[in-house]
N, C-alpha and C positions, 0 to 999 in steps of 0.2 A: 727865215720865214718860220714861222710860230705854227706848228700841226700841234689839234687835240682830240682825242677821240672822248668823247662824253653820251651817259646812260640820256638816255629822254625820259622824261618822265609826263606825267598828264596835267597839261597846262593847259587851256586855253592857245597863248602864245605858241606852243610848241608842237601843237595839232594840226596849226595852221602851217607852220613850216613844212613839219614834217610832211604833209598833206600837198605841196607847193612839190618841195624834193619828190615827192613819189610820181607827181604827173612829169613836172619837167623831163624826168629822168626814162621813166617809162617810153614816153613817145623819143625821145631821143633813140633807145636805143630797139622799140618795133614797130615807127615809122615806114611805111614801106610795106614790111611783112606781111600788111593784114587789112582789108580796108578797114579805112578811120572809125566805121561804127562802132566795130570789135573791139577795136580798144577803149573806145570811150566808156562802151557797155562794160567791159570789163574793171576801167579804173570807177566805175558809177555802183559797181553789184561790188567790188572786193574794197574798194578805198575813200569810201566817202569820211570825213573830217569825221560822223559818228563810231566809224568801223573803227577808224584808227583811234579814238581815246578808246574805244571797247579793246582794241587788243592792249594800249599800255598799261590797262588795268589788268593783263593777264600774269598769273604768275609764275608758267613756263614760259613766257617770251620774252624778248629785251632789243627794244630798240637803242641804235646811240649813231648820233652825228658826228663826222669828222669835218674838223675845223679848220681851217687853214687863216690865221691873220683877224681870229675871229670872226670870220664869214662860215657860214654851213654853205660845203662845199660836195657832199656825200651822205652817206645813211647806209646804213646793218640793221639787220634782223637774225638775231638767234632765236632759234626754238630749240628749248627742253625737255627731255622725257615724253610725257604724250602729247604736249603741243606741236610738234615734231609732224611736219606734213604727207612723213609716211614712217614705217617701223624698218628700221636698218640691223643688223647681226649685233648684238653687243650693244656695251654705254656708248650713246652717240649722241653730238650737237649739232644739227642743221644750218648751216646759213640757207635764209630762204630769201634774202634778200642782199643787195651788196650793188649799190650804183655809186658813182661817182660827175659829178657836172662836166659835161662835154669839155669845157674850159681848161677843168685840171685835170683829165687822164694822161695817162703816161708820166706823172708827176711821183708816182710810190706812193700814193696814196690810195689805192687799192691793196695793194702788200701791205700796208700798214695799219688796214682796217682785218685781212687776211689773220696777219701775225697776233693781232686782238683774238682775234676768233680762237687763235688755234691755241693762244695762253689761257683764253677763258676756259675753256674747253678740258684744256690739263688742268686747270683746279677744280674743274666737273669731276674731274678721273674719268672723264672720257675715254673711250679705245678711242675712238675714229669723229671724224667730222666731213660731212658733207653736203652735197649741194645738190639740184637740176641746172643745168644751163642750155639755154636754148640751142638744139642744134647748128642752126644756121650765124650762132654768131662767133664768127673764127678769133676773136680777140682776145675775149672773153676764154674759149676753149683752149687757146694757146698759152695764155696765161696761167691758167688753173692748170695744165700740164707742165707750167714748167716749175713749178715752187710745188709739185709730188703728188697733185690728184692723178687718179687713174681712172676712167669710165668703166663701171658695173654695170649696169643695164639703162632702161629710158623709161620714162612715164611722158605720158598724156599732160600736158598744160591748157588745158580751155581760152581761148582768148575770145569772148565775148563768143559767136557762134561756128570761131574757127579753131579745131582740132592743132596745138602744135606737140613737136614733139622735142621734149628735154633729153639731155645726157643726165642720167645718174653719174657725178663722181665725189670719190671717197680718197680721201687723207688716212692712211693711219699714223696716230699719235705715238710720239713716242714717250714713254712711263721711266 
């Protein structure tokens, strides 16, 4: 089985994907969490097909698709220096984003979109790289501890009119 990880770039075609990847992906994994409006409001105010070609035209951020068998299977978001969703100690790269299709988790294809991150990051000369991840989602928090994040503090994530709350965690790079 054929895995690629590849940049997005601003297409038409690939707005619409990526645009398809970010809802699927979202309600998959906060379903449940929040009544349905919240989320909807939230993918409607942060992810409309407009917002996402405005961010791939941004030049601290970088979208990219993992492929599997040539199907878009996942999606990544790095943010750069001040696109970065909040200010961290030191050079750092943010993943602010990182899902994968219900179909193919537990497949290494989260690790593999990870180990992206953390090579792009060391050619940043990044110190550190990290994230928010939803409290409540133990998968996700289990994961990211066991391949070396450690949780710093929490921020506030809005989800449409409901208040949640993220784990800050931080990687540091090794130079």
């Amino acid at each position: 089985m054929d895995t690629e990880i590849k940049k997005i770039t601003d297409t038409p075609e690939n707005v619409q994907k990526l645009h398809k990847m970010i809802v699927d992906t979202f309600w998959d994994t906060y379903r449940g969490s929040s009544a349905d409006q919240n989320i909807a409001d939230y993918l409607q105010d942060s992810y409309s097909s407009e917002q996402i070609a405005t961010q791939l035209q941004q030049s601290n951020c970088a979208f990219y698709f993992i492929m599997k068998d040539g199907k878009v299977v996942g999606y990544m978001k790095l943010n750069f220096a001040d696109a970065q969703t909040e200010a961290y100690n030191g050079d750092s790269v943010e993943i602010e984003k990182l899902y994968v299709l219900p179909s193919f988790k537990r497949q290494g294809l989260g690790r593999k979109l990870l180990e992206f991150a953390e090579t792009t990051a060391n050619q940043d000369h990044a110190e550190y790289l990290w994230l928010g991840v939803w409290c409540d989602n133990d998968k996700a928090l289990a994961f990211y501890h066991e391949i070396g994040f450690k949780q710093t503090t929490t921020h506030t994530f809005d989800l449409g009119n409901d208040p949640q709350t993220d784990l800050v965690m931080v990687k540091k790079l090794q130079k």
